[in-house]
ZAGUFI-21778 format. One record per residue (C-alpha): residue in one letter; x, y, z. Coordinates in Angstrom, 2 decimals, padded with zeros to 5 digits, always signed. Layout:
REM residues N
<rec r="A" u="X" v="Y" w="Z"/>
...
END
This chain:
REM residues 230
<rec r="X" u="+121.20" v="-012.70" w="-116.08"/>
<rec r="X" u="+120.67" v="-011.61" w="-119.81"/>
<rec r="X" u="+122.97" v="-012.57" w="-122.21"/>
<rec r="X" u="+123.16" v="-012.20" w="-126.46"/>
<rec r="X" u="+122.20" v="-014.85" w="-129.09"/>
<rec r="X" u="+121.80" v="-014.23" w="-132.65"/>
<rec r="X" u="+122.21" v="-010.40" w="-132.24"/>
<rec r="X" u="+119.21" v="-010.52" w="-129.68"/>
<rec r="X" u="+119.31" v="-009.71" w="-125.83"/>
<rec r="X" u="+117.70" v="-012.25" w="-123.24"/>
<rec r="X" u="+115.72" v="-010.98" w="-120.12"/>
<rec r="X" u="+115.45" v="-013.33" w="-117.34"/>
<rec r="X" u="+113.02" v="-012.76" w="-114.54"/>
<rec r="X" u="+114.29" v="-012.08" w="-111.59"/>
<rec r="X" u="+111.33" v="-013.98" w="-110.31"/>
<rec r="X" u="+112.61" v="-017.56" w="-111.54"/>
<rec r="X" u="+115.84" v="-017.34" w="-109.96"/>
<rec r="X" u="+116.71" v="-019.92" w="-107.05"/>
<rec r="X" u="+113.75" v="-022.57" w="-108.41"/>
<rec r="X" u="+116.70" v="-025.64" w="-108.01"/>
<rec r="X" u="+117.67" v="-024.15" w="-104.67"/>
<rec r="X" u="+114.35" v="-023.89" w="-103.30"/>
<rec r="X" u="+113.51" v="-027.42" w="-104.30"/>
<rec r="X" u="+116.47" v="-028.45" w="-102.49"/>
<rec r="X" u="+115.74" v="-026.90" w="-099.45"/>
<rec r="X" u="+112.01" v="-028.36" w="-099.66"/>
<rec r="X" u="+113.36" v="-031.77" w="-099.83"/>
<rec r="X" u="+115.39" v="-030.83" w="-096.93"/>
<rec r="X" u="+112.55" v="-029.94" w="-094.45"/>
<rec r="X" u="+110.34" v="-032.73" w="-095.59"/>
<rec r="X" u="+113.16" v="-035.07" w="-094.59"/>
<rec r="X" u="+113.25" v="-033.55" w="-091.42"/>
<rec r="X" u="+110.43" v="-033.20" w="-090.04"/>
<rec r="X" u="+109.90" v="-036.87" w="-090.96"/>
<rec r="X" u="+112.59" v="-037.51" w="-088.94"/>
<rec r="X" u="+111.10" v="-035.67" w="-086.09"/>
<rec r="X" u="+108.20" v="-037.06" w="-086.71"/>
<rec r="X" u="+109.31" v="-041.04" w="-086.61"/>
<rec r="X" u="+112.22" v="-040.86" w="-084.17"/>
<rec r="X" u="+111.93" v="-038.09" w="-081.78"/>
<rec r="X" u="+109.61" v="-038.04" w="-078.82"/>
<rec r="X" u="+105.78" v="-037.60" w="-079.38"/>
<rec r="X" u="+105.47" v="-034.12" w="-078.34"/>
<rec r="X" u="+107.59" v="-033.09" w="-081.08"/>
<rec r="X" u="+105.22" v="-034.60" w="-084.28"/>
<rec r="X" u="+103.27" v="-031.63" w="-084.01"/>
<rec r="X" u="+106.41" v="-029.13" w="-084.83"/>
<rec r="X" u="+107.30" v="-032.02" w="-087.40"/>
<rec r="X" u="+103.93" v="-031.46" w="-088.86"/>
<rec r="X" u="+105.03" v="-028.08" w="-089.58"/>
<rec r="X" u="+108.44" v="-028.52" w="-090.69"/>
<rec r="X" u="+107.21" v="-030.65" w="-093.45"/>
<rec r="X" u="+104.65" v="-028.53" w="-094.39"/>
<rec r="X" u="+107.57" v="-026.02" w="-095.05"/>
<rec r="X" u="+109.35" v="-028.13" w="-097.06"/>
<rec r="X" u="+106.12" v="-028.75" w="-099.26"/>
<rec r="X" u="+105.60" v="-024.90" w="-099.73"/>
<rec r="X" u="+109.09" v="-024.90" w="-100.95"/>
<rec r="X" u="+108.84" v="-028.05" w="-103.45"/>
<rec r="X" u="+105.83" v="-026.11" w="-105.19"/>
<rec r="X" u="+107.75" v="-022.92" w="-105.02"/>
<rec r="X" u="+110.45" v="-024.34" w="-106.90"/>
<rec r="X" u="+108.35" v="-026.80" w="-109.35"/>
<rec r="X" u="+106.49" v="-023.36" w="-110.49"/>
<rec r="X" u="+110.37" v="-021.29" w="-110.98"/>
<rec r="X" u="+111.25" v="-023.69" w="-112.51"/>
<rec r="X" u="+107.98" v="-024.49" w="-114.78"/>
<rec r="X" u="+108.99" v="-020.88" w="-115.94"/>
<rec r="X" u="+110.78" v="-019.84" w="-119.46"/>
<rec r="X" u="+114.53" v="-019.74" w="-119.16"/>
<rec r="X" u="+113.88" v="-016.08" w="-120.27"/>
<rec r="X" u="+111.00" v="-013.84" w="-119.78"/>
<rec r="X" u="+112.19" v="-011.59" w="-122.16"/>
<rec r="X" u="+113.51" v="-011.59" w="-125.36"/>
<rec r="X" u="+114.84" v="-007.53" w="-127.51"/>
<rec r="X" u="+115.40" v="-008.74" w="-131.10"/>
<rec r="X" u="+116.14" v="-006.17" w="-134.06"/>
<rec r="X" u="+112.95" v="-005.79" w="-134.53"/>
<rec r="X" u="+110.06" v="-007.13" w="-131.87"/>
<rec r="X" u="+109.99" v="-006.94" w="-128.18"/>
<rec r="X" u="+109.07" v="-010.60" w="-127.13"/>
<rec r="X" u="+107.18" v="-011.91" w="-123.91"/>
<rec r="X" u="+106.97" v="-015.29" w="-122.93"/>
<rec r="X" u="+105.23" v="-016.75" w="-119.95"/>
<rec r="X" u="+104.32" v="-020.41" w="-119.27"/>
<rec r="X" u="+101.00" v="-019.29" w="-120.74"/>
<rec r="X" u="+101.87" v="-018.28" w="-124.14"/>
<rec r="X" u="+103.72" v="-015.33" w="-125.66"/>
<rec r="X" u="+103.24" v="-011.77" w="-127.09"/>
<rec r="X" u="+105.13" v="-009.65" w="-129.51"/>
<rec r="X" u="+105.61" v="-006.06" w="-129.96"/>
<rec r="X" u="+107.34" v="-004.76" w="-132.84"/>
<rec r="X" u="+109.50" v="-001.40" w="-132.31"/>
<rec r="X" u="+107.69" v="+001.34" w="-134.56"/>
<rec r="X" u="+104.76" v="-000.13" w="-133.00"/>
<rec r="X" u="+105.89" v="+001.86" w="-129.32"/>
<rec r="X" u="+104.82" v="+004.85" w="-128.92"/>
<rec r="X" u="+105.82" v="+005.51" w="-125.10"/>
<rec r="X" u="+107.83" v="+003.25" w="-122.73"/>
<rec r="X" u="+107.95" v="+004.54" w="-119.17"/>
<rec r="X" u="+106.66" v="+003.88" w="-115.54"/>
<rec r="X" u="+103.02" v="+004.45" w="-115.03"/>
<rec r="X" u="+101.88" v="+006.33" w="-111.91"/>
<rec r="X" u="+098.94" v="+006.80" w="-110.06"/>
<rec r="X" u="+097.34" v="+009.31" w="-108.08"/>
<rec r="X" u="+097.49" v="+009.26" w="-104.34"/>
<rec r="X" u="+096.19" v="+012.51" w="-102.37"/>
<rec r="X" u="+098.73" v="+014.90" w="-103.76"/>
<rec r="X" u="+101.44" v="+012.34" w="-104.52"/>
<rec r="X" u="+102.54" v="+010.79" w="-107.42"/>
<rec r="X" u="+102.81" v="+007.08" w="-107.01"/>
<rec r="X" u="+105.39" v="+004.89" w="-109.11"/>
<rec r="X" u="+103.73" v="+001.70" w="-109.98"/>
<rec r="X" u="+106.23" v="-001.50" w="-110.11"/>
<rec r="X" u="+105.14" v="-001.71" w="-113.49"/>
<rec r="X" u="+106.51" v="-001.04" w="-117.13"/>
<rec r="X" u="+103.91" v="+000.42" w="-119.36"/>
<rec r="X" u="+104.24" v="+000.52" w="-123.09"/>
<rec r="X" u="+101.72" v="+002.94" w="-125.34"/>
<rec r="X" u="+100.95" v="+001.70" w="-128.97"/>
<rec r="X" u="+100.95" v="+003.53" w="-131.98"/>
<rec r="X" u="+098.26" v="+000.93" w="-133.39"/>
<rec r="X" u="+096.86" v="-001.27" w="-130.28"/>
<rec r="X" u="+094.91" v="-003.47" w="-133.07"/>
<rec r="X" u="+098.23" v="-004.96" w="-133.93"/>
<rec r="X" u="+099.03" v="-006.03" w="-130.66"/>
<rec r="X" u="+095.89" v="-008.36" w="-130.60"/>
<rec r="X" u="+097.47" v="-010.70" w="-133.80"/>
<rec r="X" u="+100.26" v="-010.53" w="-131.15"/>
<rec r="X" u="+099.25" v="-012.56" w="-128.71"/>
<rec r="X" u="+097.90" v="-016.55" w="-127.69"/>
<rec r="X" u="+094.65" v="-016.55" w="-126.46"/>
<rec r="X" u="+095.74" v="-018.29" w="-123.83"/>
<rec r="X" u="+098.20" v="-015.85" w="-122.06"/>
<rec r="X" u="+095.13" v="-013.28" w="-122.44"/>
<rec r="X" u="+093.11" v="-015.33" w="-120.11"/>
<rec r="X" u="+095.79" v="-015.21" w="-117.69"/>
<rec r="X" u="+096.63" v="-011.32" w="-118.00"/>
<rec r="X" u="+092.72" v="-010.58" w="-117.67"/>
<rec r="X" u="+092.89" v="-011.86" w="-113.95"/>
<rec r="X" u="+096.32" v="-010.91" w="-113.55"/>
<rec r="X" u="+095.33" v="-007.28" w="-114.64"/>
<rec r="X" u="+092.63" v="-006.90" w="-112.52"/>
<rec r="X" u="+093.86" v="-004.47" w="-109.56"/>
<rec r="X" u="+095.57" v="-002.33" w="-112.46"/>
<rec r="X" u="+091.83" v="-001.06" w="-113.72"/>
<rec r="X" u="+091.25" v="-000.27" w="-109.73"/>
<rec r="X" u="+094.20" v="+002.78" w="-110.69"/>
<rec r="X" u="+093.14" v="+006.25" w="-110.87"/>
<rec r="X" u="+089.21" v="+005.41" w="-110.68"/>
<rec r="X" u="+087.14" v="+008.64" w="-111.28"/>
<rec r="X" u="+086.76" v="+011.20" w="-108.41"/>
<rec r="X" u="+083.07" v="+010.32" w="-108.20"/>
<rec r="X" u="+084.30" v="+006.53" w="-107.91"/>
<rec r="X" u="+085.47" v="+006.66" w="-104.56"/>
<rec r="X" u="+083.88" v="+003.17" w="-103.39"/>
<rec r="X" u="+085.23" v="+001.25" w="-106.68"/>
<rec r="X" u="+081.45" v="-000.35" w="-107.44"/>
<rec r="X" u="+080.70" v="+001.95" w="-110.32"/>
<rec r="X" u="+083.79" v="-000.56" w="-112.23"/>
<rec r="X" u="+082.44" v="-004.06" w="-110.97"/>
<rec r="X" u="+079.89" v="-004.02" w="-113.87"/>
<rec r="X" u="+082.48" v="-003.70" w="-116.67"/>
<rec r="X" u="+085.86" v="-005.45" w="-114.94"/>
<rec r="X" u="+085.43" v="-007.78" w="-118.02"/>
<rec r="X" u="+083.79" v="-006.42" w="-121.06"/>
<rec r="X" u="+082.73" v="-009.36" w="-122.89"/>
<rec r="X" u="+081.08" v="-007.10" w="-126.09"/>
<rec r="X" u="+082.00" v="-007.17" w="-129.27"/>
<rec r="X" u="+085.07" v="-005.10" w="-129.78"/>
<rec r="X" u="+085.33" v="-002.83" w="-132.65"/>
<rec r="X" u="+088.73" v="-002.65" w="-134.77"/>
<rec r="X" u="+090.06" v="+000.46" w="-136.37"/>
<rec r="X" u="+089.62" v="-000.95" w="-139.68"/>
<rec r="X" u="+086.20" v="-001.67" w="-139.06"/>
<rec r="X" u="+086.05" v="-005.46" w="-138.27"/>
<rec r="X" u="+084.42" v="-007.17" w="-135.23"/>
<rec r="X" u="+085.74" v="-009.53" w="-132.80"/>
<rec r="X" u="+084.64" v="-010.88" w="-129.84"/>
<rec r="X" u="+085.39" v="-013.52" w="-127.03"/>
<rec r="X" u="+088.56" v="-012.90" w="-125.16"/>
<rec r="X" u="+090.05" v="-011.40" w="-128.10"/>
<rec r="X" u="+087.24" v="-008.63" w="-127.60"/>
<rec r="X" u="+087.93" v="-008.43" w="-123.58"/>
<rec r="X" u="+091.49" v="-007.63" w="-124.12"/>
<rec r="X" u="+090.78" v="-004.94" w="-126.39"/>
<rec r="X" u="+088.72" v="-003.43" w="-124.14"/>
<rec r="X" u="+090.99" v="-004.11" w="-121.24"/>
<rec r="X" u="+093.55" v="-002.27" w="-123.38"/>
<rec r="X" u="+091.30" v="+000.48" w="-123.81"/>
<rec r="X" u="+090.15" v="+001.16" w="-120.42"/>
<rec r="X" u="+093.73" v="+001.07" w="-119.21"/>
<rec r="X" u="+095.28" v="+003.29" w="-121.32"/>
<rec r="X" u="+092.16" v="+005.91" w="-120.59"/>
<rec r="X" u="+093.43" v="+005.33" w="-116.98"/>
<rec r="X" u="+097.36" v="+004.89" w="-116.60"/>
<rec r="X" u="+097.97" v="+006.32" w="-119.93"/>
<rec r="X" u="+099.72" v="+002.71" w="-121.14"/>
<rec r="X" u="+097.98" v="-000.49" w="-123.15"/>
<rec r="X" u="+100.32" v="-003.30" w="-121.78"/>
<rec r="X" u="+102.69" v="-003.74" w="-118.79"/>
<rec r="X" u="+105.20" v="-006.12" w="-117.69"/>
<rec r="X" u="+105.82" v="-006.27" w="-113.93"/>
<rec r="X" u="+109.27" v="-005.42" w="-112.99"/>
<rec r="X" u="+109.32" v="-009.14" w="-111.35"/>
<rec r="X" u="+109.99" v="-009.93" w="-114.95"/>
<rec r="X" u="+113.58" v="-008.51" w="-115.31"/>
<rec r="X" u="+116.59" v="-008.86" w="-114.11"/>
<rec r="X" u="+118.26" v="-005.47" w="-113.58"/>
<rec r="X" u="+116.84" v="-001.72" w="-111.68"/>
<rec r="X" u="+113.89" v="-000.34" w="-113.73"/>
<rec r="X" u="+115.42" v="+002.74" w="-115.09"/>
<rec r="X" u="+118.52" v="+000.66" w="-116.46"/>
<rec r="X" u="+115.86" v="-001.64" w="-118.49"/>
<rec r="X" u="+114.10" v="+001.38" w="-119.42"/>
<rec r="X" u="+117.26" v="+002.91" w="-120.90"/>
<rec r="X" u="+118.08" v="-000.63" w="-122.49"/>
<rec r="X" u="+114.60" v="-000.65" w="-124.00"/>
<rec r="X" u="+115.08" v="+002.99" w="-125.49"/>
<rec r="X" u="+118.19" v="+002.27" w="-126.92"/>
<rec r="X" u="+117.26" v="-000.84" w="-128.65"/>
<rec r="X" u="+113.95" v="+001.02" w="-129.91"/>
<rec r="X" u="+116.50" v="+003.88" w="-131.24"/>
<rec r="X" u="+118.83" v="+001.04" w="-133.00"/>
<rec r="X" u="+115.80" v="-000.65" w="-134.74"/>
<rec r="X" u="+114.23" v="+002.35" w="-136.35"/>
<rec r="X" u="+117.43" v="+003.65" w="-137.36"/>
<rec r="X" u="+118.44" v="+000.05" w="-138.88"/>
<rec r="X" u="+115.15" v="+000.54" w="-141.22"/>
<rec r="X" u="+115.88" v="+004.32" w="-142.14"/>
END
């Protein structure tokens, strides 16, 4: 659940929820399919076997919800904030252009993504925003989003294998060069807004109430910041 703390709002992913329980339940199963394992008659190790096995998938289930931040998301007066095991990233307020749901093109439908896209004003910012680290993790993560809307004459997908990760120098509005993963990102931003129309997303894994209510909750909190600084 969210809650307040020093005038800000806390997000927590619906994602991490039950890490404790499933632990619990993990240690469980391994207990008892060593028991059927040790005590009962032979021709039940092999369903032991699996039982524990079980239990295992749930211990590392649980180690990793509970390996998470005890919030995903934090709406201060004036920056959106995004943590992740991996790092963090920042957007200020005035620095939104567009929050919404990005959709895709299928046949003659429009398709809802279970995404939250946010559109920059200045997308240069964003890149002091974030630890190099978390980018690392959102270039893999982000992968199947730059497989959205492909061209018409990309029908097979190959034509975007070459350029997945654009590892040239990337260009800054003010002029100045970076490169590395710094670069990719910006590129990654790039290409994505061209495509979905948005530079970052969160997944809607990482909150902890129906999309449109967050969206709303976003909007109004973008509306109380900008009119704090009028």
């Amino acid at each position: 659940m969210s809650g307040t703390k020093s005038d800000s709002i806390f997000i927590r992913a619906a994602s991490t929820h039950n890490g404790l329980t499933s632990i619990l339940i993990g240690s469980g199963l391994i207990l008892l399919g060593a028991f059927v394992c040790i005590v009962l008659p032979q021709i039940l190790f092999l369903p032991g076997v699996f039982i524990i096995s079980g239990g295992i998938v749930g211990l590392i289930i649980g180690w990793f919800k509970l390996k998470e931040p005890m919030y995903s998301l934090e709406l201060s007066r004036e920056y959106l904030i995004y943590n992740h095991r991996r790092g963090k990233w920042r957007i200020s307020w005035d620095n939104i252009q567009r929050i919404d749901v990005p959709r895709i093109t299928k046949g003659i439908e429009q398709v809802e993504l279970e995404m939250i896209g946010f559109r920059l004003r200045d997308p240069d910012i964003f890149l002091d925003e974030i630890s190099p680290r978390l980018i690392t993790y959102l270039l893999m993560e982000q992968r199947p989003l730059t497989m959205q809307n492909l061209d018409s004459n990309c029908a097979s997908g190959q034509c975007y294998g070459s350029d997945m990760i654009d590892d040239e120098k990337f260009v800054r509005s003010d002029g100045t060069n970076i490169r590395g993963v710094l670069a990719m990102f910006g590129h990654r931003m790039k290409k994505l807004r061209q495509q979905l129309g948005y530079d970052i997303f969160i997944s809607s894994n990482e909150i902890d109430r129906d999309v449109n209510k967050f969206l709303s909750l976003l909007k109004d909190c973008q509306a109380t910041a900008i009119q704090t600084k009028r």
